[in-house]
Structures are given as C-alpha cells and as structure tokens.
C-alpha positions as CSV (number, residue, x, y, z in Angstrom):
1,X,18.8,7.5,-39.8
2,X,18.1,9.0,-36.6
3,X,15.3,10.9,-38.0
4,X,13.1,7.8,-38.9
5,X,14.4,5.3,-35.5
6,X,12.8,8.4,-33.8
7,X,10.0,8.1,-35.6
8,X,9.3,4.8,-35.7
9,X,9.6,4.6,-31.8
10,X,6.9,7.3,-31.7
11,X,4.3,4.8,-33.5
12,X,5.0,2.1,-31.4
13,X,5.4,4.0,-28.4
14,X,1.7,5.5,-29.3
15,X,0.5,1.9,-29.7
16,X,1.3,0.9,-26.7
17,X,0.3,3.9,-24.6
18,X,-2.4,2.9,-21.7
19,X,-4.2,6.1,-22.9
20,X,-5.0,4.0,-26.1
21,X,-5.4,1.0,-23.9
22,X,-8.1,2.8,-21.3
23,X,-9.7,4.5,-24.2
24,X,-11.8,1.4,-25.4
25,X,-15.6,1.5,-25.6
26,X,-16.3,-0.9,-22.6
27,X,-18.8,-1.6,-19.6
28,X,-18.3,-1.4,-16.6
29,X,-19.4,-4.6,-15.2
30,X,-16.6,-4.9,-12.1
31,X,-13.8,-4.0,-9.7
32,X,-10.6,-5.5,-8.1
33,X,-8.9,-5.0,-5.1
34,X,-5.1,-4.6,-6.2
35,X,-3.9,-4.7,-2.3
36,X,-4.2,-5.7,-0.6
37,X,-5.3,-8.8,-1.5
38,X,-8.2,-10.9,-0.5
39,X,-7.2,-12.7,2.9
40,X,-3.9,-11.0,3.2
41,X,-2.1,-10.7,6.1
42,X,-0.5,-7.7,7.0
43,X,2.2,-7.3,9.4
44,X,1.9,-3.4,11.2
45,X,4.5,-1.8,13.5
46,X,2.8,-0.7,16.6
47,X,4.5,1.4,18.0
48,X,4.4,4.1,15.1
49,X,1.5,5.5,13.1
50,X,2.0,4.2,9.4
51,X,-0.4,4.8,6.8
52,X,-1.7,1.6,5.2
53,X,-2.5,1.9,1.1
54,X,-5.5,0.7,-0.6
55,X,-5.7,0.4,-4.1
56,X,-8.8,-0.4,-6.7
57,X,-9.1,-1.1,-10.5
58,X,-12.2,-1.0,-12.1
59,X,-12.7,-3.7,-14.9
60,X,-12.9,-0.5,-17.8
61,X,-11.3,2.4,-16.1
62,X,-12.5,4.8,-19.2
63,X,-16.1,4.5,-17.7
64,X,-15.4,5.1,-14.1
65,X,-15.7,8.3,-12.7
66,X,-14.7,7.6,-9.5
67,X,-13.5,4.7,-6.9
68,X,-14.6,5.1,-3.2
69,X,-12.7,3.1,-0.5
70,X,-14.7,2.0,2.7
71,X,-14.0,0.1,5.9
72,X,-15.5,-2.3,8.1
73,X,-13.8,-3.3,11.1
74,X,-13.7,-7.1,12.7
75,X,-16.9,-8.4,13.7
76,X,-19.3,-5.4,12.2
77,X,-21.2,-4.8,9.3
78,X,-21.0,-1.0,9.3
79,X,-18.6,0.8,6.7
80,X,-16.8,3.8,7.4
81,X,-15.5,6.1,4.8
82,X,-11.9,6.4,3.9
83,X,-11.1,8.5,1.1
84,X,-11.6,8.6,-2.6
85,X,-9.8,9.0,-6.4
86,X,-11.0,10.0,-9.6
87,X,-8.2,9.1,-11.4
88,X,-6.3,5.7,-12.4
89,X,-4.1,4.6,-10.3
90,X,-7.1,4.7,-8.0
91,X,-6.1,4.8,-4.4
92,X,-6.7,5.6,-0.9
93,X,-4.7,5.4,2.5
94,X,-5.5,5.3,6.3
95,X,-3.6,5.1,9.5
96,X,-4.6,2.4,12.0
97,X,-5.0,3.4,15.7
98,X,-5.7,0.8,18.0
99,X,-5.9,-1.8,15.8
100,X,-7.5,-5.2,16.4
101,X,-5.3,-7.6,15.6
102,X,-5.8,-11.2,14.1
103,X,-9.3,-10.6,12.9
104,X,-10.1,-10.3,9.6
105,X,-11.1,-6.0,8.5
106,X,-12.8,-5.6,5.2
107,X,-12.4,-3.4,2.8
108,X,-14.9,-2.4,-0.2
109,X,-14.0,-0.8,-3.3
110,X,-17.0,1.4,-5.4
111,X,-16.5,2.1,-8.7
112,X,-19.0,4.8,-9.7
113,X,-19.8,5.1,-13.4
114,X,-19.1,8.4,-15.4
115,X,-23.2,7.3,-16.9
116,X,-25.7,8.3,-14.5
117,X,-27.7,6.1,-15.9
118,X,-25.7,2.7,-15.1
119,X,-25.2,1.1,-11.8
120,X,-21.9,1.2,-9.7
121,X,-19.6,-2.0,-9.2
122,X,-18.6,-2.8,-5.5
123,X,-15.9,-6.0,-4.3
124,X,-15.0,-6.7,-0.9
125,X,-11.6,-8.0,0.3
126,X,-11.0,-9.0,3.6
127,X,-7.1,-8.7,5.4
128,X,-5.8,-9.2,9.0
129,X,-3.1,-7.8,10.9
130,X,-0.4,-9.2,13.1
131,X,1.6,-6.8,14.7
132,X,4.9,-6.5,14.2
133,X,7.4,-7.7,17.3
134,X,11.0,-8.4,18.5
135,X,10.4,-11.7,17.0
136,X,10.0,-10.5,13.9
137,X,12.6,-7.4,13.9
138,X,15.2,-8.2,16.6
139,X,17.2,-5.9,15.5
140,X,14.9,-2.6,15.1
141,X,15.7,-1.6,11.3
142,X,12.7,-1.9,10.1
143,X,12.7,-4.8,8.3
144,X,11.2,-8.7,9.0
145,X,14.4,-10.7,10.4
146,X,13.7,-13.7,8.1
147,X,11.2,-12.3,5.4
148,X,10.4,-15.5,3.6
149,X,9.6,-17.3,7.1
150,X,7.5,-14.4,8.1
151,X,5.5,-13.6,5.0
152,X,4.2,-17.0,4.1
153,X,1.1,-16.0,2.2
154,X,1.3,-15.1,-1.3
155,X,0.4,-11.7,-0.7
156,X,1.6,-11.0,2.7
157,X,2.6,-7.4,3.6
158,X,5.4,-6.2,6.0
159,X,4.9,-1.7,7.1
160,X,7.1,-0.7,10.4
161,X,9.3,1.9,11.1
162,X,12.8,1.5,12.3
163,X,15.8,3.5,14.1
164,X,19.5,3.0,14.7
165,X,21.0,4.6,17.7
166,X,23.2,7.1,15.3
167,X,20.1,8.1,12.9
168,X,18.6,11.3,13.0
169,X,15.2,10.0,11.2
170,X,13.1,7.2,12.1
171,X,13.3,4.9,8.5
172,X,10.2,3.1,7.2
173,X,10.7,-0.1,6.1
174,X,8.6,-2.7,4.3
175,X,8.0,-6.0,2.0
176,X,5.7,-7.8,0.0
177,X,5.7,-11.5,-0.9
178,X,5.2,-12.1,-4.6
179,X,4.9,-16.0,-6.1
180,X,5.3,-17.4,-9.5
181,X,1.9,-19.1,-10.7
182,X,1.0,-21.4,-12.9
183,X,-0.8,-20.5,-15.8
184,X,-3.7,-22.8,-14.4
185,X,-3.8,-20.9,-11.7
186,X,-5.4,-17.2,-13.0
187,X,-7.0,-15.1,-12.8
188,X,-3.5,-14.0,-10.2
189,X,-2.0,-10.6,-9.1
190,X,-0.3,-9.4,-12.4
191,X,1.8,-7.1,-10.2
192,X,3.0,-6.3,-6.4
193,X,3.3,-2.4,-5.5
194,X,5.1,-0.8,-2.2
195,X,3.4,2.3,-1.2
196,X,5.2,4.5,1.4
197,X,4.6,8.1,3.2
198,X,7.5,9.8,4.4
199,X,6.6,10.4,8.7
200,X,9.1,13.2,8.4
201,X,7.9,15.4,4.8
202,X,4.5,16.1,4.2
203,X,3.1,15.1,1.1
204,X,6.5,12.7,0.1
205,X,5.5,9.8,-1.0
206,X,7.8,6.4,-2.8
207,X,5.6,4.1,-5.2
208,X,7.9,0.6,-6.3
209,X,5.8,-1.9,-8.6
210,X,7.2,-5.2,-9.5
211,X,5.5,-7.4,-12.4
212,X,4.7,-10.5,-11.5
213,X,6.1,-12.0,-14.4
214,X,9.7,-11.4,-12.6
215,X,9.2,-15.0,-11.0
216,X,9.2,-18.3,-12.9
217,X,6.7,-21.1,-12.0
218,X,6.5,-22.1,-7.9
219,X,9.5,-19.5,-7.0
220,X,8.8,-17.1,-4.1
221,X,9.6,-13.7,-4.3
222,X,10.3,-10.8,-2.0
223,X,10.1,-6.9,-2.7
224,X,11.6,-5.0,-0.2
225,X,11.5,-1.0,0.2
226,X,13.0,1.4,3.1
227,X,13.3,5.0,3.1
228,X,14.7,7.8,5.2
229,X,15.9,11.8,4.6
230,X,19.6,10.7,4.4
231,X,21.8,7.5,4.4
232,X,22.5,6.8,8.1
233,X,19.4,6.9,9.3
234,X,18.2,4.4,6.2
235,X,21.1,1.5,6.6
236,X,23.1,2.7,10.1
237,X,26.5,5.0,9.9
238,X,28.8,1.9,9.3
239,X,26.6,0.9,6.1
240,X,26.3,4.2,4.9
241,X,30.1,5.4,4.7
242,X,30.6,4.1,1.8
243,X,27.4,5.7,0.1
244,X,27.8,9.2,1.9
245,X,31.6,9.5,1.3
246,X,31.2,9.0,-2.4
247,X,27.7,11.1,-3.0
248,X,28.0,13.9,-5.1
249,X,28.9,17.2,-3.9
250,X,25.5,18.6,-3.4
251,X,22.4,16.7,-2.4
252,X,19.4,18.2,-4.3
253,X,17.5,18.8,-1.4
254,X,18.1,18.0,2.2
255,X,15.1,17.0,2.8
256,X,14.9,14.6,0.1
257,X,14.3,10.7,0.3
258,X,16.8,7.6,-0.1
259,X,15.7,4.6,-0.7
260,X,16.6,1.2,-0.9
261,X,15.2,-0.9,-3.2
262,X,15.3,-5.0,-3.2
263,X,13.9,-8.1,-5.1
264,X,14.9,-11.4,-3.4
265,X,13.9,-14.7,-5.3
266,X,14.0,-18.0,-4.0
267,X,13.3,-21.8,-5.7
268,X,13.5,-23.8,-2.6
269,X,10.3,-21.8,-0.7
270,X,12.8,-19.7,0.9
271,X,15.3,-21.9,2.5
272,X,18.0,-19.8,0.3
273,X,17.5,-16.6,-1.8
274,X,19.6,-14.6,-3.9
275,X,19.0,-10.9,-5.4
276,X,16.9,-11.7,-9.1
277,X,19.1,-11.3,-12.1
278,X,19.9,-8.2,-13.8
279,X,18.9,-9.8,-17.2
280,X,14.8,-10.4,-15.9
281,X,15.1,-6.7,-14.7
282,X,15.7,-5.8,-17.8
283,X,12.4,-7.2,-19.8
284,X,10.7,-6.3,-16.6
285,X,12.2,-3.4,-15.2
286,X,10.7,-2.3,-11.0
287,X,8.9,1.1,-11.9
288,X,9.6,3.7,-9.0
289,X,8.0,6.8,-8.6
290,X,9.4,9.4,-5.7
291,X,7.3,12.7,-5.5
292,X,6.4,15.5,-3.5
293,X,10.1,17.2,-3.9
294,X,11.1,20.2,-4.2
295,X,12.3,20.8,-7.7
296,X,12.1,24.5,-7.3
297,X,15.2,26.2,-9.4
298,X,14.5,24.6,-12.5
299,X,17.4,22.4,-12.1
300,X,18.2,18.8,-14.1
301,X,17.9,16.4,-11.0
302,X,18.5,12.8,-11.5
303,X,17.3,9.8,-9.7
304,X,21.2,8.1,-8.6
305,X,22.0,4.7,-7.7
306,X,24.3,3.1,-5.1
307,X,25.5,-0.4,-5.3
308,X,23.8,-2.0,-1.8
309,X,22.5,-5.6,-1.3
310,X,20.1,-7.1,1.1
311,X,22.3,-9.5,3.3
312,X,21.5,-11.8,6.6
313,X,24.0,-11.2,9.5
314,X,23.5,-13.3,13.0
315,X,19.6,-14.7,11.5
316,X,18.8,-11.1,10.5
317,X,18.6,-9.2,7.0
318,X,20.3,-5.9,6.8
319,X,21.2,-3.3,3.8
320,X,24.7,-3.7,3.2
321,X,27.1,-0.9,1.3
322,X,29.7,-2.4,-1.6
323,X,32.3,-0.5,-2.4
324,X,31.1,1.7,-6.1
325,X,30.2,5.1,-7.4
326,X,26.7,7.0,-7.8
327,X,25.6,6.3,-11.2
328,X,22.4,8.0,-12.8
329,X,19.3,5.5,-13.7
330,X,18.5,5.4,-17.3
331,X,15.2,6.0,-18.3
332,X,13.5,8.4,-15.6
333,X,11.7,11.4,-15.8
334,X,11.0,14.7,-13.6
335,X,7.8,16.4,-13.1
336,X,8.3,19.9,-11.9
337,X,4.9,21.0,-11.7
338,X,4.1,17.5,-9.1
339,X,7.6,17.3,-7.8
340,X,8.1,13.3,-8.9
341,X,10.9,11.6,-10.3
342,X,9.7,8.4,-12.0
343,X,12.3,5.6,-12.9
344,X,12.0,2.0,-14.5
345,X,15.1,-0.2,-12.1
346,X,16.7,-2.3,-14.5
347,X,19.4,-2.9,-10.9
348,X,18.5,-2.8,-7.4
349,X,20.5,-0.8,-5.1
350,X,20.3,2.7,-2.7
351,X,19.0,5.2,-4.9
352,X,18.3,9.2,-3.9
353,X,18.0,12.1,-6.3
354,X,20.8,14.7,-7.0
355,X,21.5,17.5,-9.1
356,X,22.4,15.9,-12.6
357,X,25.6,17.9,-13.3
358,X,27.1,16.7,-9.9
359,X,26.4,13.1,-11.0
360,X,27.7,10.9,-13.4
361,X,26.5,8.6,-16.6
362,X,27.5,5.3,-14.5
363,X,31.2,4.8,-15.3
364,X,31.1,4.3,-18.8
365,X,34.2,5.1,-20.7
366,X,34.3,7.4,-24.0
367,X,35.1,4.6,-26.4
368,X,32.9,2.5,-25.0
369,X,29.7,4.9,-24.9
370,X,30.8,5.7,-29.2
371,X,30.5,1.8,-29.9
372,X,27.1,1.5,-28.4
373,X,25.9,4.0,-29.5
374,X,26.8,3.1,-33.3
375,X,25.9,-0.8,-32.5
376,X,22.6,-0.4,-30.5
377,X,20.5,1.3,-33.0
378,X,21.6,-1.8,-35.4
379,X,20.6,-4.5,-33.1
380,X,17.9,-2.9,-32.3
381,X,16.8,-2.5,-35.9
382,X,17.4,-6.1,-36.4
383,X,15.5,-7.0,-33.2
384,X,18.0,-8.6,-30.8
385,X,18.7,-7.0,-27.9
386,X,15.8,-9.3,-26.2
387,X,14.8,-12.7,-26.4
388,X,12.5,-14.6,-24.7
389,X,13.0,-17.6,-22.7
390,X,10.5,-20.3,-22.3
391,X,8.4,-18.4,-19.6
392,X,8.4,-14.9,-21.0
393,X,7.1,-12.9,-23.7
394,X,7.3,-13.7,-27.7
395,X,9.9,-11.3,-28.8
396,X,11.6,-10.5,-32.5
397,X,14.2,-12.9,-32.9
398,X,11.9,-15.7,-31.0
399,X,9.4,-15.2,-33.1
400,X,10.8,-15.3,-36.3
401,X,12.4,-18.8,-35.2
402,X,9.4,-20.2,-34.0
403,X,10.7,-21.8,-31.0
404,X,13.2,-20.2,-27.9
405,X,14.8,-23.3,-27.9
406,X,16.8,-22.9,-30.8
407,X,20.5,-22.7,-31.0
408,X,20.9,-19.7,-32.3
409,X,18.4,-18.2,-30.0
410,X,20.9,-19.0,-27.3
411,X,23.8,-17.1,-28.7
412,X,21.8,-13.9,-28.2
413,X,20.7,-14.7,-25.1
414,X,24.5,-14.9,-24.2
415,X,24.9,-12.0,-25.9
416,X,22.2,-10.2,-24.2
417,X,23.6,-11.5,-20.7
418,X,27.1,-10.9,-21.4
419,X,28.0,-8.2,-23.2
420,X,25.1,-5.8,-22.8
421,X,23.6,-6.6,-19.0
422,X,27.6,-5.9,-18.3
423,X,27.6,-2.1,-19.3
424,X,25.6,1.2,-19.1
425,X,25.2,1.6,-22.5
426,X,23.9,-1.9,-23.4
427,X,21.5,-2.1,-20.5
428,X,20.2,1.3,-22.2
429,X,20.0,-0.1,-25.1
430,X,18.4,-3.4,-23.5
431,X,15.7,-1.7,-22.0
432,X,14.6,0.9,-25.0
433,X,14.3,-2.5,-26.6
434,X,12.0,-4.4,-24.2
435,X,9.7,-1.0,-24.8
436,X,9.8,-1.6,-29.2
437,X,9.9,-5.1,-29.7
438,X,6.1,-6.8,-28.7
439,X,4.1,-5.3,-31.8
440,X,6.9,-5.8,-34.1
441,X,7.4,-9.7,-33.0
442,X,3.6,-9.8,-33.2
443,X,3.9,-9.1,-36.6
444,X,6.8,-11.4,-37.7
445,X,5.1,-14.6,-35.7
446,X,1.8,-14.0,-38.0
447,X,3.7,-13.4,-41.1
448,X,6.0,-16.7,-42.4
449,X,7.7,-14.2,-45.1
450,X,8.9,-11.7,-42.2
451,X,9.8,-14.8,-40.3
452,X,12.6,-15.9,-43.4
453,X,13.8,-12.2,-43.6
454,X,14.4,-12.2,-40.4
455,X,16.4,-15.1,-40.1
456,X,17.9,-14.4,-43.2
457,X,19.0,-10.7,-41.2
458,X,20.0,-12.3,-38.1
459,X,22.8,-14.2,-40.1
460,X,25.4,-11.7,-40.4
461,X,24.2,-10.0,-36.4
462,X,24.4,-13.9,-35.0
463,X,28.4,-13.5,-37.0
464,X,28.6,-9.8,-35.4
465,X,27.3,-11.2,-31.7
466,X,29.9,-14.1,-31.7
467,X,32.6,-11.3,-32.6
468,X,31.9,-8.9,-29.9
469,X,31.7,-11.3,-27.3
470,X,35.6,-12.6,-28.6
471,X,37.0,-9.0,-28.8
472,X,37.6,-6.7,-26.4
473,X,35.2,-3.3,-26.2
474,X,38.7,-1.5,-27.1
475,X,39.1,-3.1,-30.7
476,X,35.2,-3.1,-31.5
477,X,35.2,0.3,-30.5
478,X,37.8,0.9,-33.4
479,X,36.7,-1.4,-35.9
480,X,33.0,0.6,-35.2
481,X,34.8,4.0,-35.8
482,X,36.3,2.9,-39.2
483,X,33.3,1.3,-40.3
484,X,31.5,4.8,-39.9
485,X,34.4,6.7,-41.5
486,X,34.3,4.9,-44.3
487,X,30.7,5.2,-45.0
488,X,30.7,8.9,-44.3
489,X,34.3,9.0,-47.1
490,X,32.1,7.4,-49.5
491,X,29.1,9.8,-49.5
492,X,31.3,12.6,-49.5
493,X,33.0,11.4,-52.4
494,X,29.9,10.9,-54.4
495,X,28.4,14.4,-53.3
C-alpha cells in the first residue's frame, strides 16, 4: 500500500512541479515588479545600513536569460546599475546611503531574452521612503509601534534594525502589509515576500513568502519578520527565558539565525487584529527559506519552532514567549551544498535550526503518532483532509459535492479544524494533502460518475469523522490497532 501512495504522490507531485510549469513554449512579451510594488512606500531605519530587495518576474521565465535591476533616483532620468540574476527567483539588493526621503525613486526591471533575435522587456515601478523614527518605534526593537496605522498602503514595507540594552546583536526587524482583494480587482499581488540579510554573517540571508490568498475579501494583513544570532538579542532576555531555557542541548551553530515569524489579520482595517488561524496556514502554508549556514559535519539539522506571539504592551507591539517545548517543522528540507534550510509554516512562532537528534517530533505521544499514521493515508485516499470554504480552492470532497455549502462538507471542515489542526500528526497529514488534492478534485468536478463514487466513499469516512471527534485519541488509537491486526491475521491465515 505504501508502495503505490508513494507512487501516486510522485505523479502528482511531477504535475505540479514549476519546472513543468516554466517549461512551456511561450513569448516573452513582459515583466513585473514583485516588490516592491508600484507606488509603495517603504519605511527605512536610518541610522543603520539595511539592504533593500528588488525582485522581477518575467511574463515566461523559460525564455529569459537574464533580469537586470536599475535605479533612478528622485527628480532624474539617469539609471544606475544595481545588480543582476539569471535565474528565477530573479532578484537584486542595494543599501541606501543618504537617502532622499518622500520622493518617489524608480526602479526598472530588464528581462533579456535567451533568443538574440527577440527584443528585451523593461517595467518601471516607482516607491518612496519615509524614514523610520521614535514615532514609529518608541521602543527601539525594531518593529513599527502600531503596524496597521503605520503601513496604510497595500503594499507598504517596514526594514530597521533594533537593539535591547541586554542584546549582544543588533536584530533586524521588518513587515509588509498584505490586503484581501476582490476578484474585480486583478490583476493583484498573488504573494508578499520578506527578504532579510543578516548585518552580523556574511552571506545569511531569511526569505518568508506569504500567499495572498491567506486573506478573505477587504481584510488587511500584516507579515512580520525579525532575526538575530541568538534569542535575547531577537525578543530581549525577559522574552527569551523561556525559549533559551528550554532549547535543545546544542545549538547547531552559534552563529546561526532565529527568527520570528508573524501574520496578523484584521476585518475592521486594523482597529483590532488577531494571529491568522492555524487551519488557512494549513492550505496555504508561509514558505521560509534560511541559508548561508554552516552545515559542515554532515549532520541532520532541523528547522525548530518556539511557541511566541506578536502582542501590544503600553501602544507598542512586542514578541512575547508562551510557556512550550521546541518542536521540529514538518515538511523542510536541507541543502548542504548552499547551506539553506527551506520550510513551509503551517504555525507561526520563533523558529532557529538545531541538530535533529537533540530535538524533538513536537510532543506527540506513541499511540497517538500509530493512529495517524494508519488513519491519514485513508483520508487522504478518500480526499478529506481539506475542504474548501467559499473563498478558497475547489478541493476533493468540494468538488464531488458541487457546492461548499453543504452539510456534510461542514462536518469535515470540523473535522479538519478539530481533530487534525490540534496535533502534529494531523497537521502532517493536513499539509501533504493540500500538496495532492487540486488535480485530483479537477478531475472529480469534470467527471459526474467520480462525483457519485465519491460521495458514495465519503459515507462511511463522514460515519468515521463523526466517531473520532466523539472518542478520545486513546480508544481510536486501539480500535486502529485491532483493525490492522485483524487484517494482517487474515492474510496470514490464507497464506
């Protein structure tokens, strides 16, 4: 059974590979600036020299050869060079010294064409900055006091640096606004990305992309990043006791990065906001990528989280410690030969990379990691784990109903939120399914046969759903383990 699941996850993970998606036969005919975006605002600390990201995506990447990234500052017409890629993501950084502030700098993207023969594609975006100030960080972490109030554009983008008195690093802090549009409204930013460079470790650098289809219709977002070498220079010694006292052992390397990672989402423009729910993290998980470490050793090293919050204290936000265990994130990799970890967030938290021996799989008992990992390759055979609601993708069980809406449609939602949001496994299981499920639903919504089998499937899961979330783990666990001894006693009576 294992065998074909393992297969079939290969063909749909080969479907949905962007090397299939960039290998079309295309033109290319034009270029976006992905940030920052046209007329954005960026707030910029001052007082320390913090290297602004550009990036660029040409309208067919396979026929780009390169993207080159130019400059103009306010009032001129004259572009100055800043740096190239020849490979997608393309992107390009520069540090401002004496920056002119609220006047609009423009950037131009050239996307040269692999085809001598064809033209290049250029787009200009123009951004201003507004320095950052007591006003704005009263308190000197690094982050805006009020971020909603302060990053009123759609786009707007918060870089500074930040220090508390017992820190032996300067952190670097920042946010991005993000918006929920109307489908009216596109073409719109199908993503937001935090790019940040380490002052302290050449070559570091932390990468933290959100999808835009995180927010629902007219709700504001916020995506907030910080890092820093070690805890008390990130979130203060008082804020970082908890973290530090619990953290494994051995650090991988001491000159690695933490990093706090955020979403707020508010519905009211910003008057209140709240961290966004584990179950939309989990159909659109934050992708992180950490690299230029030092993975020399050929070590297992493991990207750990922390359970931290973003709250306000005296009209100021803060990262704030809760009282937990370092967990490893599901679903990363390690690049030895580049020195990056790469992680899809399903939680938001303080995360920093340690030896994987030294850390463990996120609290989850014995008897509860056998039942899930007997019950999640059912469900997601039978295409559960995920449904959609009325904002977000056409999924299995959605699609062979028709309609979100229905009844039954709601009891695995419930489900989903309830039982497998609440543990390692089922978020696990969750997430592998978010990564299976769009081809497959594809198929069932064109197909009104697939559609009845189904439902006629989801019967007996919608029965084994309303079960699980009666019981307790302990006596599904059991009932599980019978089921599969049983099955096993009978094929070794007929061999």
């Amino acid at each position: 059974m294992t065998r074909y699941l393992g297969a079939l996850a290969g063909v749909l993970l080969a479907l949905l590979s962007p090397v299939a998606v960039f290998a079309e036969d295309c033109p290319l005919e034009s270029i976006a600036v992905v940030t920052p975006r046209h007329q954005t605002t960026l707030y910029i600390d001052t007082n320390g020299s913090i290297a602004v990201p550009f990036e660029a995506e040409p309208g067919c990447v396979a026929e780009a050869k390169r993207v080159e990234f130019y400059l103009a500052q306010p009032g001129s017409t004259a572009f100055t060079s800043i740096g190239q890629d020849t490979a997608y993501p393309y992107r390009a950084s520069y540090t401002f010294l004496g920056t002119t502030f609220d006047s609009p700098w423009t950037l131009r993207a050239v996307a040269v064409p692999e085809d001598t023969d064809a033209d290049s594609v250029s787009v200009e975006s123009t951004f201003t900055f507004v320095a950052v100030s007591d006003g704005t960080d009263s308190t000197g972490n690094g982050l805006p006091d009020a971020p909603f109030a302060t990053l009123m554009g759609n786009t707007d983008i918060w870089r500074a640096t930040g220090a508390f008195a017992n820190g032996a690093y300067t952190l670097v802090g920042a946010a991005s606004a993000m918006y929920g549009y109307a489908a009216a409204q596109e073409p719109y930013p199908t993503s937001t990305t935090i790019s940040l460079a380490s002052p302290h470790n050449s070559g570091q650098t932390l990468t933290v992309e959100a999808s835009q289809s995180l927010l629902e219709e007219g709700e504001r977002g916020m995506l907030i990043v910080a890092m820093a070498p070690d805890a008390i220079s990130l979130m203060g010694d008082t804020e970082a006791a908890r973290p530090v006292n619990a953290a494994p052992s051995s650090e991988m390397d001491p000159d690695a990065q933490y990093v706090q990672v955020s979403l707020l989402v508010s519905d009211d423009d910003g008057a209140t906001y709240s961290a966004v729910a584990a179950s939309r993290l989990a159909g659109h998980p934050l992708e992180l990528t950490l690299s230029g470490l030092d993975l020399e050793g050929g070590e297992d090293y493991t990207l750990a989280r922390y359970p931290t919050t973003i709250e306000t204290v005296s009209g100021a936000i803060r990262i704030a410690s809760a009282t937990g265990s370092w967990a490893s994130v599901a679903n990363q990799e390690t690049d030895y030969e580049t020195g990056a970890l790469t992680a899809n967030l399903t939680s938001t938290g303080l995360f920093a990379p340690f030896a994987q021996a030294e850390v463990d799989s996120g609290g989850t008992s014995t008897g509860e990691t056998t039942f899930w990992m007997i019950l999640s390759p059912i469900l997601l055979a039978l295409g559960i784990l995920e449904v959609a609601d009325g904002s977000g993708p056409c999924f299995i069980a959605t699609a062979a109903y028709g309609t979100p809406m229905a009844a039954d449609i709601d009891t695995l939602r419930q489900f989903r939120d309830e039982v497998l949001l609440t543990s390692a496994g089922g978020s696990l299981a969750v997430d592998a399914y978010y990564r299976l499920s769009p081809p497959i639903a594809d198929w069932v919504a064109a197909s009104p046969v697939l559609a009845a089998i189904v439902r006629a499937c989801l019967i007996p899961v919608l029965w084994l759903a309303r079960i699980v979330m009666a019981l307790p783990t302990a006596t599904l666990t059991l009932v599980a383990l019978v089921g599969v001894a049983f099955v096993f006693r009978r094929r070794h009576r007929k061999a």
